[in-house]
N, CA, C and O of each residue as an XYZ file, in Angstrom:
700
protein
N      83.660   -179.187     93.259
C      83.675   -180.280     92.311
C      82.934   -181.459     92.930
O      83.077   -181.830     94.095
N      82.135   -182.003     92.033
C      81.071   -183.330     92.601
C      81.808   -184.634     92.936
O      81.368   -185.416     93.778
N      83.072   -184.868     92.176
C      84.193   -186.254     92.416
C      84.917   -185.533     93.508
O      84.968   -184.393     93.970
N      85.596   -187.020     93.767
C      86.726   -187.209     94.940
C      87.923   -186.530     94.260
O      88.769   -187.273     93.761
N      88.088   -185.204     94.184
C      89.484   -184.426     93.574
C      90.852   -185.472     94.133
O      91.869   -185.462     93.439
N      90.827   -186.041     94.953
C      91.884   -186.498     95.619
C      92.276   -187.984     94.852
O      93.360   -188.536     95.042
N      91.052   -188.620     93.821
C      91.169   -189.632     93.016
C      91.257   -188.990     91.197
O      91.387   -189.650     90.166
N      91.136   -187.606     91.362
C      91.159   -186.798     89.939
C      92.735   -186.044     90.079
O      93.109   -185.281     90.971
N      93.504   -186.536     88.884
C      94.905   -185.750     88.670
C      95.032   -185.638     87.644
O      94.493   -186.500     86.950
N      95.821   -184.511     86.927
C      96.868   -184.247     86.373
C      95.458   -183.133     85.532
O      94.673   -182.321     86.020
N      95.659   -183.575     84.245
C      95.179   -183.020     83.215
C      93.178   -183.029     83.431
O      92.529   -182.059     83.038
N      92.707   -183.868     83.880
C      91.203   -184.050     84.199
C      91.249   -183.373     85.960
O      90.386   -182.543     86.242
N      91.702   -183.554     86.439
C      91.756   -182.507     87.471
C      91.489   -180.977     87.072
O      90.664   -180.162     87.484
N      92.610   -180.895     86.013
C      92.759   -179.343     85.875
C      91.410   -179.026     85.331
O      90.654   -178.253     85.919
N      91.091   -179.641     84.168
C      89.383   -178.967     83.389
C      88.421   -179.231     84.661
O      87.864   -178.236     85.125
N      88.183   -180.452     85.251
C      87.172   -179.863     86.258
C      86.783   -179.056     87.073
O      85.708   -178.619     87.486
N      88.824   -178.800     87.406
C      88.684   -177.606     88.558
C      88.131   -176.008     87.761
O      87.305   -175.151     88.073
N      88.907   -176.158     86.824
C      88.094   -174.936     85.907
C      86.545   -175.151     85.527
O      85.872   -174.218     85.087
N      86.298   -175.763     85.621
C      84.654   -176.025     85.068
C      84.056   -175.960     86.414
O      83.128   -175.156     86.506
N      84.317   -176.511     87.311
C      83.606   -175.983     88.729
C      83.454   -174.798     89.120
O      82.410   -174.433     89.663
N      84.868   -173.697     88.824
C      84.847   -172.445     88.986
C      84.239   -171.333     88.126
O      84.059   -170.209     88.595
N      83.873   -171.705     86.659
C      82.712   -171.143     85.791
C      81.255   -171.584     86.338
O      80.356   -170.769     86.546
N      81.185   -172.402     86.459
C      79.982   -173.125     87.601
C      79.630   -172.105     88.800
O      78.524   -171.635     89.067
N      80.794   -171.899     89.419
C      80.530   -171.223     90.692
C      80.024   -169.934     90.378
O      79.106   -169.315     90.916
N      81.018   -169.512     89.090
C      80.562   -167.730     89.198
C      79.102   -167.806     88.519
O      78.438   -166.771     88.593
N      78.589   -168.794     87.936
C      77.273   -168.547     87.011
C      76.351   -168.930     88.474
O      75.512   -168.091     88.803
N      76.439   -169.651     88.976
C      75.598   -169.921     90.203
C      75.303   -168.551     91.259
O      74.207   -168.176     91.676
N      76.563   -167.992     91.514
C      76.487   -166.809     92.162
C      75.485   -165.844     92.142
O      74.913   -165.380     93.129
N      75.250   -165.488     90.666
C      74.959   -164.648     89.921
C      73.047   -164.707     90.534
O      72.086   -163.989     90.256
N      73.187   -165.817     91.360
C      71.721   -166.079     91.232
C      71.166   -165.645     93.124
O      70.037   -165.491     93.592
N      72.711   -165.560     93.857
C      72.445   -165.655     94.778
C      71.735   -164.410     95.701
O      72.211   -163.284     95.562
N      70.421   -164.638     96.790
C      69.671   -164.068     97.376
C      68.601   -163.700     96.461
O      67.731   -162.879     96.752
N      68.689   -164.428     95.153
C      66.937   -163.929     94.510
C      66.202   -164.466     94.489
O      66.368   -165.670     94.292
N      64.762   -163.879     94.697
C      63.398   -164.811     94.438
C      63.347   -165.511     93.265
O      64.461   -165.823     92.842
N      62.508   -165.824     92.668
C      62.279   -167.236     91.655
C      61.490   -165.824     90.963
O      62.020   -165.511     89.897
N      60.530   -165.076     91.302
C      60.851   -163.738     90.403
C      61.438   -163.251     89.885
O      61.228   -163.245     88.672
N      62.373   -162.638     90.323
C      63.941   -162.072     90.173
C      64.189   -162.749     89.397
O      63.889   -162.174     88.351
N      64.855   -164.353     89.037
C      65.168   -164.985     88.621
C      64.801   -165.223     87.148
O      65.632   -165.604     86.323
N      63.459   -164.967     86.850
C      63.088   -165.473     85.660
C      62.586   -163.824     85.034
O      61.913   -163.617     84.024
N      63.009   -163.058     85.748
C      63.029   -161.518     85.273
C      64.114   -161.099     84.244
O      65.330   -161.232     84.380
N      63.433   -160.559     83.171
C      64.238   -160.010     81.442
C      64.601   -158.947     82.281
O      63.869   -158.406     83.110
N      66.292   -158.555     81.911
C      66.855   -157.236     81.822
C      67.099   -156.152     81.060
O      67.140   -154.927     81.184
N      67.365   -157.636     79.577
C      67.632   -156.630     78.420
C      66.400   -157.096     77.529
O      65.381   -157.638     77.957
N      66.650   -156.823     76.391
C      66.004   -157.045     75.097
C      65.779   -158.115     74.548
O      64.991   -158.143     73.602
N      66.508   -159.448     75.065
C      66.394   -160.228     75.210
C      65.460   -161.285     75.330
O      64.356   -160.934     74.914
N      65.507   -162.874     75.899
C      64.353   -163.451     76.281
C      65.723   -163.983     77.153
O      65.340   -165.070     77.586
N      67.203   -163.765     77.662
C      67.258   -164.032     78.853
C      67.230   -163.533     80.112
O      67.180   -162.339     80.408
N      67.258   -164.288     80.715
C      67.070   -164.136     82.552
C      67.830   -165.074     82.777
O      68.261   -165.884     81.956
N      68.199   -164.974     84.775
C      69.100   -165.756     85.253
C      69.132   -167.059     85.408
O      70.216   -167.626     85.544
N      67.498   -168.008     85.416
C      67.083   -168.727     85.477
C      66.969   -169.704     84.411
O      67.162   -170.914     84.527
N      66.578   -168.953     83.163
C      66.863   -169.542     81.678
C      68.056   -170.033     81.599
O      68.273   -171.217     81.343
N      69.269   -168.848     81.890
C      70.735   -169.369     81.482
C      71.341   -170.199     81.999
O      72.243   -170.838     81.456
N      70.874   -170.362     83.366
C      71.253   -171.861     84.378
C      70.546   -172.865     83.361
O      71.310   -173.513     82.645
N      69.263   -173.057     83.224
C      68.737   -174.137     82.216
C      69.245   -174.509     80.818
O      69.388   -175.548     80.173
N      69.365   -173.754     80.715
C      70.117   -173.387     79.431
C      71.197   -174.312     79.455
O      71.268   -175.504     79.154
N      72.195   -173.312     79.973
C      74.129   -174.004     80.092
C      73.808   -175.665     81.052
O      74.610   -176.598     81.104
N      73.055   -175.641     81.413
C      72.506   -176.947     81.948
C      72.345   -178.104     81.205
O      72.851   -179.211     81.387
N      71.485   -177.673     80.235
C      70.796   -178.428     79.077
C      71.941   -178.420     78.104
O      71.824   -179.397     77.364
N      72.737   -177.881     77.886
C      73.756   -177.685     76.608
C      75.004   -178.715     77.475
O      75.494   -179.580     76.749
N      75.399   -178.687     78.573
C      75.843   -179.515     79.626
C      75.508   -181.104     79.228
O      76.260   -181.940     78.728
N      74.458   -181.190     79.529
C      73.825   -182.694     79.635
C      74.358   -183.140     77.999
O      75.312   -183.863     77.712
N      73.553   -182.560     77.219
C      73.676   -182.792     75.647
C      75.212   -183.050     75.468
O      75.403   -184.250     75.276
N      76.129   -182.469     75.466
C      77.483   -182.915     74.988
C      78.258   -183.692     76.032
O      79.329   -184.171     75.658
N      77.953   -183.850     77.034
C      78.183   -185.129     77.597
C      77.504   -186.580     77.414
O      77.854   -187.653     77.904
N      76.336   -186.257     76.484
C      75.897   -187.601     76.064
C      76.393   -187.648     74.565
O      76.316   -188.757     74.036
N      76.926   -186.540     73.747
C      77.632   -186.764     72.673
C      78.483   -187.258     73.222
O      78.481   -188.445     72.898
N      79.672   -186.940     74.261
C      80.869   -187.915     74.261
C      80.546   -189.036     74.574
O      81.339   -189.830     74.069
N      79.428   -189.755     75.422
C      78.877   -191.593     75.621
C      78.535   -192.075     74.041
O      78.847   -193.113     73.458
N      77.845   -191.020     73.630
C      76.461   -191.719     72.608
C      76.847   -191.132     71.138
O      76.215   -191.418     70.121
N      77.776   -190.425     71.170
C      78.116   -189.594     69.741
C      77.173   -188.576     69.024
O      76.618   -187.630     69.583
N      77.075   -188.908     67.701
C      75.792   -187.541     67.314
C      74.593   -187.870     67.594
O      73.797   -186.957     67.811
N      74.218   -189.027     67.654
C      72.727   -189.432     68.097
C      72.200   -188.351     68.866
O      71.130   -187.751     68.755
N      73.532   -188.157     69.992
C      72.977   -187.333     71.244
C      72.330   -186.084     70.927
O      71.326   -185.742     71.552
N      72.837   -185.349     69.975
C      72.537   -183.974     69.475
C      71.100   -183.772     68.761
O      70.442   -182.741     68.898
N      70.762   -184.691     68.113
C      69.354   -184.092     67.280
C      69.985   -183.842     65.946
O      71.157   -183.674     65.607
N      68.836   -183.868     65.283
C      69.118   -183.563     63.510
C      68.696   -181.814     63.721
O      67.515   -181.489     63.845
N      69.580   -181.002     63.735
C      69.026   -179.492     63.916
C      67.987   -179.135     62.431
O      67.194   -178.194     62.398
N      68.191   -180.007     61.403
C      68.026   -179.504     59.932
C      66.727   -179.929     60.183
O      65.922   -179.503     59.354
N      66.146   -180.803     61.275
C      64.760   -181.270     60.946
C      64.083   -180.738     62.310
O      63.682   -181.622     63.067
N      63.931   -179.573     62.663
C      63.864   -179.408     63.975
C      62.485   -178.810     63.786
O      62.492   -177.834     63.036
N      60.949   -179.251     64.426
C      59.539   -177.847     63.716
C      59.680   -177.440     64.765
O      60.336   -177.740     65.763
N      58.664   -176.344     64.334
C      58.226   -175.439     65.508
C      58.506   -175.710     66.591
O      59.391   -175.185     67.266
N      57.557   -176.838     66.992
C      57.294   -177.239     68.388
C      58.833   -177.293     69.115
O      59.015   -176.711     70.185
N      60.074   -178.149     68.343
C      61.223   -178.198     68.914
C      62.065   -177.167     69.252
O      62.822   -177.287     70.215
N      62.020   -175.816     68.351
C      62.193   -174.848     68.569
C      61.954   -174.056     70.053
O      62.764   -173.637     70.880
N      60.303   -174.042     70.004
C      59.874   -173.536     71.067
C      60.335   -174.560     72.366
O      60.603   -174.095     73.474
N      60.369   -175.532     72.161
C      60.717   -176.469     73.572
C      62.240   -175.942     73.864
O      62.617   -175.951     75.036
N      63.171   -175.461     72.790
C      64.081   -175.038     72.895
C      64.263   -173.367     73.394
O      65.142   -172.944     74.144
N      63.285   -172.658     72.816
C      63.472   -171.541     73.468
C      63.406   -171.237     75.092
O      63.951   -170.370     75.776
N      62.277   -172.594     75.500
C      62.105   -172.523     76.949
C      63.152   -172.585     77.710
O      63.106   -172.330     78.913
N      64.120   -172.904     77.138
C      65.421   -172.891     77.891
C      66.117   -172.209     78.562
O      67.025   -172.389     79.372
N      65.443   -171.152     78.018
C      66.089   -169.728     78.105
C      65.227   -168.871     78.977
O      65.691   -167.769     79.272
N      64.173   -169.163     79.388
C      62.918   -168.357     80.529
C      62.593   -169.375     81.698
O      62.452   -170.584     81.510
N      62.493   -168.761     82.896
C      61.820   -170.131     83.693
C      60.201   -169.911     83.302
O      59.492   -169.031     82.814
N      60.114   -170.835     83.659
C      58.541   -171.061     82.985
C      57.680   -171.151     84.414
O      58.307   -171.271     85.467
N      55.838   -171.072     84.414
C      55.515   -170.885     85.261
C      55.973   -172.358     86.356
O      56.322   -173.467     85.952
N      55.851   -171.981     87.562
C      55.623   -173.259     88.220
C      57.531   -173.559     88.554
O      57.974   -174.234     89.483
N      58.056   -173.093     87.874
C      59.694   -173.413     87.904
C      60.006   -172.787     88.848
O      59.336   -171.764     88.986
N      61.201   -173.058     90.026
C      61.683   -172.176     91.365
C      63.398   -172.512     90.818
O      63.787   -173.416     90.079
N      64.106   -171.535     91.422
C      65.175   -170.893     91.382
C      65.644   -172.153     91.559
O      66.099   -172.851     90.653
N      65.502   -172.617     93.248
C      65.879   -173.904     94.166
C      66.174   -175.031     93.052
O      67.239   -175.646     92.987
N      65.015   -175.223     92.135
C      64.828   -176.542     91.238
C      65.895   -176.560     90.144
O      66.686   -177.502     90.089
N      65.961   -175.180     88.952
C      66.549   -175.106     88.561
C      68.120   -175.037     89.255
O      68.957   -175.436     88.446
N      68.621   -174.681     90.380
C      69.726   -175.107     90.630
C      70.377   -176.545     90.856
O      71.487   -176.996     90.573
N      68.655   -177.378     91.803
C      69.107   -178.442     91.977
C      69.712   -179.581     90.381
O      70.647   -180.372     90.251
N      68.642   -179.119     89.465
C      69.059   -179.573     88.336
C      70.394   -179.555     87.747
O      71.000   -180.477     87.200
N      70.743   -178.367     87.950
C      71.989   -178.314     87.300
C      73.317   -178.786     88.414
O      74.518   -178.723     88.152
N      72.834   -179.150     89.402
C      73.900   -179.682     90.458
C      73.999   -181.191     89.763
O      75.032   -181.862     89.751
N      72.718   -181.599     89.181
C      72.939   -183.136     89.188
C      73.424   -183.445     87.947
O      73.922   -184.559     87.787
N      73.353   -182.361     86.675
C      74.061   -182.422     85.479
C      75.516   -182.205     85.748
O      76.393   -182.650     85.007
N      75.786   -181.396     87.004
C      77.363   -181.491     86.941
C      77.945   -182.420     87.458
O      79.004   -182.961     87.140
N      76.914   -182.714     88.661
C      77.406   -184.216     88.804
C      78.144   -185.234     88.101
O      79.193   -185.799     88.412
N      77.366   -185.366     87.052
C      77.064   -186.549     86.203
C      78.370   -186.014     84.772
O      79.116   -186.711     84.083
N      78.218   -184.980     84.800
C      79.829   -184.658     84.017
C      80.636   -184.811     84.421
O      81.460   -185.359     83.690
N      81.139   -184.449     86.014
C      82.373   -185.025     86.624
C      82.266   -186.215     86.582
O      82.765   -186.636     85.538
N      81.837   -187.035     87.231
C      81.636   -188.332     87.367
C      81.728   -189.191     85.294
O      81.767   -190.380     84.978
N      81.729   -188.450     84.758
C      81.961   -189.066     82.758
C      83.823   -188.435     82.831
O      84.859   -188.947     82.407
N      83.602   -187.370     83.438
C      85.007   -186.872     82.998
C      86.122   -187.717     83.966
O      87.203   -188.065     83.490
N      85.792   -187.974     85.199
C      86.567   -188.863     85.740
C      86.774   -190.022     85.212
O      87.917   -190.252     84.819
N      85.797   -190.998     85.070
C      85.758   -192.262     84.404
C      86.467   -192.359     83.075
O      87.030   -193.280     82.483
N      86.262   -191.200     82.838
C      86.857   -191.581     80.905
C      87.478   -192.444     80.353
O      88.231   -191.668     79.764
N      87.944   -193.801     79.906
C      89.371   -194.386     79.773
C      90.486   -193.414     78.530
O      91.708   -193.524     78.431
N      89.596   -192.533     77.740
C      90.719   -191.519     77.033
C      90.371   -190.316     76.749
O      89.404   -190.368     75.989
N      90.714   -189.107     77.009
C      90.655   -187.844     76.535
C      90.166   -187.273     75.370
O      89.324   -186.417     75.096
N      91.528   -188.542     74.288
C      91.565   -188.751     73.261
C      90.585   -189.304     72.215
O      90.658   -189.117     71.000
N      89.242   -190.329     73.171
C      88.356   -190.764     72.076
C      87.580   -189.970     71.258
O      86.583   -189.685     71.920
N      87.515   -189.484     70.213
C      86.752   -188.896     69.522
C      85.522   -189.282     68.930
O      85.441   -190.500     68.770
N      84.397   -188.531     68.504
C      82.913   -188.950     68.172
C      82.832   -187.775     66.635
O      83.217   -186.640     66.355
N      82.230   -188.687     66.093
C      81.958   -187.587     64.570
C      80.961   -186.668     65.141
O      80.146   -187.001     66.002
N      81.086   -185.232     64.506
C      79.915   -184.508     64.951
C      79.038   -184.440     63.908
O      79.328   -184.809     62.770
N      77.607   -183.831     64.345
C      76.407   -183.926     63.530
C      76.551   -182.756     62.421
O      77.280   -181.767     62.495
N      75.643   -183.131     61.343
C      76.188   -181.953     60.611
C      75.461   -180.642     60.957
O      74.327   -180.752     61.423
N      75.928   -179.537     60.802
C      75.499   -178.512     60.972
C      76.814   -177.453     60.540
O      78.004   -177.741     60.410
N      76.147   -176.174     60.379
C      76.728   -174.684     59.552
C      77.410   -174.437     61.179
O      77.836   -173.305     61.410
N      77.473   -175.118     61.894
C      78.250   -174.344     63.170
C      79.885   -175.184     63.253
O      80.952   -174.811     63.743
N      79.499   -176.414     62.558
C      80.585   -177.478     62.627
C      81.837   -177.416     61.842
O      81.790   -178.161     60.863
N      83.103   -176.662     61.987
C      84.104   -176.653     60.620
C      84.719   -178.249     60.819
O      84.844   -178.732     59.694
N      85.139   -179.215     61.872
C      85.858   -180.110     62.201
C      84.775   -180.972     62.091
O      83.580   -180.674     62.074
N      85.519   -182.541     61.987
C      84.804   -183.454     61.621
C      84.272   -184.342     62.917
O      83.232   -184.976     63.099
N      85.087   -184.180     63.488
C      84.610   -184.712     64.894
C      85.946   -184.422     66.301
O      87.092   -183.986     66.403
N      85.382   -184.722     66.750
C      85.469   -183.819     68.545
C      85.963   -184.827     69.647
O      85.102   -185.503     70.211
N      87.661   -185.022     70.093
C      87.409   -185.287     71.564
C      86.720   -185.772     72.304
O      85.602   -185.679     71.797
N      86.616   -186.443     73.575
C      86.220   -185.831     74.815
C      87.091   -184.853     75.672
O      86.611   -184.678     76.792
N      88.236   -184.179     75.429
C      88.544   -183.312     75.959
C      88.418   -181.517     75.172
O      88.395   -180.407     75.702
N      88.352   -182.022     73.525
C      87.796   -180.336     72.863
C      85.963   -180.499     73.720
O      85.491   -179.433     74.114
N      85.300   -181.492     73.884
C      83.859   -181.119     74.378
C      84.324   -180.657     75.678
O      84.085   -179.480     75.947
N      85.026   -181.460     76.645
C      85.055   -180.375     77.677
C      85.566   -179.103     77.784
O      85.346   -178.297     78.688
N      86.444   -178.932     76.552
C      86.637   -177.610     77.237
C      85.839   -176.480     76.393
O      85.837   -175.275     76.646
N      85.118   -177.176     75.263
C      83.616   -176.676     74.819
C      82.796   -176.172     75.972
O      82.480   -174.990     76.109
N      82.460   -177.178     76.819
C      81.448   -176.972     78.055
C      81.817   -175.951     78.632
O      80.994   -175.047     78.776
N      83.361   -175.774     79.206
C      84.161   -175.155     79.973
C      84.187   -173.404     79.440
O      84.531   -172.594     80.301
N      83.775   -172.798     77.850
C      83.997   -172.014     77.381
C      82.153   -171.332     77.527
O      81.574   -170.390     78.068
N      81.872   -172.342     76.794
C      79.942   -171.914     77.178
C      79.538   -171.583     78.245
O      78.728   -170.660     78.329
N      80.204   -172.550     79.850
C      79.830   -172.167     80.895
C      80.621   -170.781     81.352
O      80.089   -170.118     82.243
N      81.664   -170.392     80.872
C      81.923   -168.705     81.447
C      81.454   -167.835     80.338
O      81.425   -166.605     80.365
N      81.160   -168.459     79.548
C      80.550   -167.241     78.195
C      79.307   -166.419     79.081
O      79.119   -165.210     79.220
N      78.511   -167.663     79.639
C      77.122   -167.506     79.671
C      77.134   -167.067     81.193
O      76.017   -166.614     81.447
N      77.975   -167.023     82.326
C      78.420   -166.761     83.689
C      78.566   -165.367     83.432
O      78.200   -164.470     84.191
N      79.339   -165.174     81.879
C      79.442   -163.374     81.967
C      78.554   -163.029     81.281
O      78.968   -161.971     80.807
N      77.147   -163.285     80.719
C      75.967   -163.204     80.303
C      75.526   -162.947     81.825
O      75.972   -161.886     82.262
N      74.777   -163.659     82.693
C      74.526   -163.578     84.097
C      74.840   -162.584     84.984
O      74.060   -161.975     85.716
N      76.157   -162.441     84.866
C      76.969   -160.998     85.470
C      76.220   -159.556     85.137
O      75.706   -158.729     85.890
N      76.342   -159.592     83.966
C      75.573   -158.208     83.158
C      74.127   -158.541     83.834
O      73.836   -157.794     84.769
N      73.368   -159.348     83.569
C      71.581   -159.578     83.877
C      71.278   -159.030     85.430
O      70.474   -158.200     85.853
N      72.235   -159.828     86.059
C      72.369   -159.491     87.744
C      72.872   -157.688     88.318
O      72.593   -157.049     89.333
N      73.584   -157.416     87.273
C      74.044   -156.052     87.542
C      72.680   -155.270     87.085
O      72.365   -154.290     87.761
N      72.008   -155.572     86.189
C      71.199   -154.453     85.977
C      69.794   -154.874     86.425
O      68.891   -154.038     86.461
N      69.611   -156.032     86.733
C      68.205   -156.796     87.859
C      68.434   -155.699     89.028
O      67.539   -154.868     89.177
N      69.663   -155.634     89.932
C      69.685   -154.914     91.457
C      70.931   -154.562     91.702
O      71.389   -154.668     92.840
N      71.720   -154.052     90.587
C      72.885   -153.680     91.067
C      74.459   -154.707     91.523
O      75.641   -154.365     91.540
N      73.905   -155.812     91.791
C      74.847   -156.268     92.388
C      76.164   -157.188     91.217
O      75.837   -157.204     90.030
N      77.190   -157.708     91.490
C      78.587   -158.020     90.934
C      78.740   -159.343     91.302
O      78.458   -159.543     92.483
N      79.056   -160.198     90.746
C      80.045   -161.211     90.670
C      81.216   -160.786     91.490
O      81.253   -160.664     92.715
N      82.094   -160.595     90.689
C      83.162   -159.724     91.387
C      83.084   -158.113     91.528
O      82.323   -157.426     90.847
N      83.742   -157.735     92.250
C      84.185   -156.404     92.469
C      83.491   -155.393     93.234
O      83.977   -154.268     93.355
């Protein structure tokens, strides 16, 4: 965890410590590979291990600036062209010129910067309207349903990684 755990208790303790440990196993997933390896398709897909760090990275950053900034933070999805699309698909491939190293360092400093919002918080409880979209049934969101939003995406996509890594070289997360 990026905060002083020893100044984090009770209830924000607990989600970080869980969000560090989905963190850990998606990070794993990456460990001893080249920046080849890394941005190497397993399945049918367009992910790789490298995308999904960027990825859960980028989806990271974004709903932690919904809980500062509200829907602003998100984008109008209904008005999204091409171009945003594709800037969005990149998310999901490392692209040329991208190293493993970078993409990790990145996502060290997005978690950073989430612990450090989730510590500070003055309430759990403040809520932000969400943007509209066909994904949205509730009207607006917490800062503690977004974290444990984050908290669900980051092991969704850790056991996305697991599978990619098992069939890249064999190797496990666990077991």
């Amino acid at each position: 965890m990026s905060v002083n755990t020893e100044a984090v208790r009770g209830e924000r303790a607990d989600l970080l410590e869980t969000l560090a440990k989905h963190r850990n196993f998606l990070r794993y997933t990456t460990r001893d590979l080249t920046d080849e390896q890394a941005g190497q398709r397993t399945t049918v897909s367009e992910l790789c291990l490298g995308g999904l760090i960027k990825h859960v990275a980028a989806t990271e950053r974004t709903w932690v600036d919904f809980i500062l900034e509200g829907p602003s933070a998100m984008g109008d999805f209904g008005s999204m062209t091409e171009a945003d699309f594709e800037r969005r698909a990149d998310e999901f491939r490392m692209l040329p010129g991208e190293t493993l190293a970078g993409v990790l360092a990145g996502y060290e400093q997005v978690a950073r910067r989430t612990d450090e919002v989730v510590a500070g918080l003055p309430d759990l409880d403040a809520a932000q309207p969400l943007p509209k979209g066909p994904w949205y049934e509730d009207t607006s969101w917490s800062a503690r349903r977004v974290v444990l939003h984050i908290i669900a995406e980051t092991a969704q996509h850790a056991g996305h990684a697991d599978i990619i890594r098992e069939s890249l070289d064999g190797a496990k997360t666990m077991g």
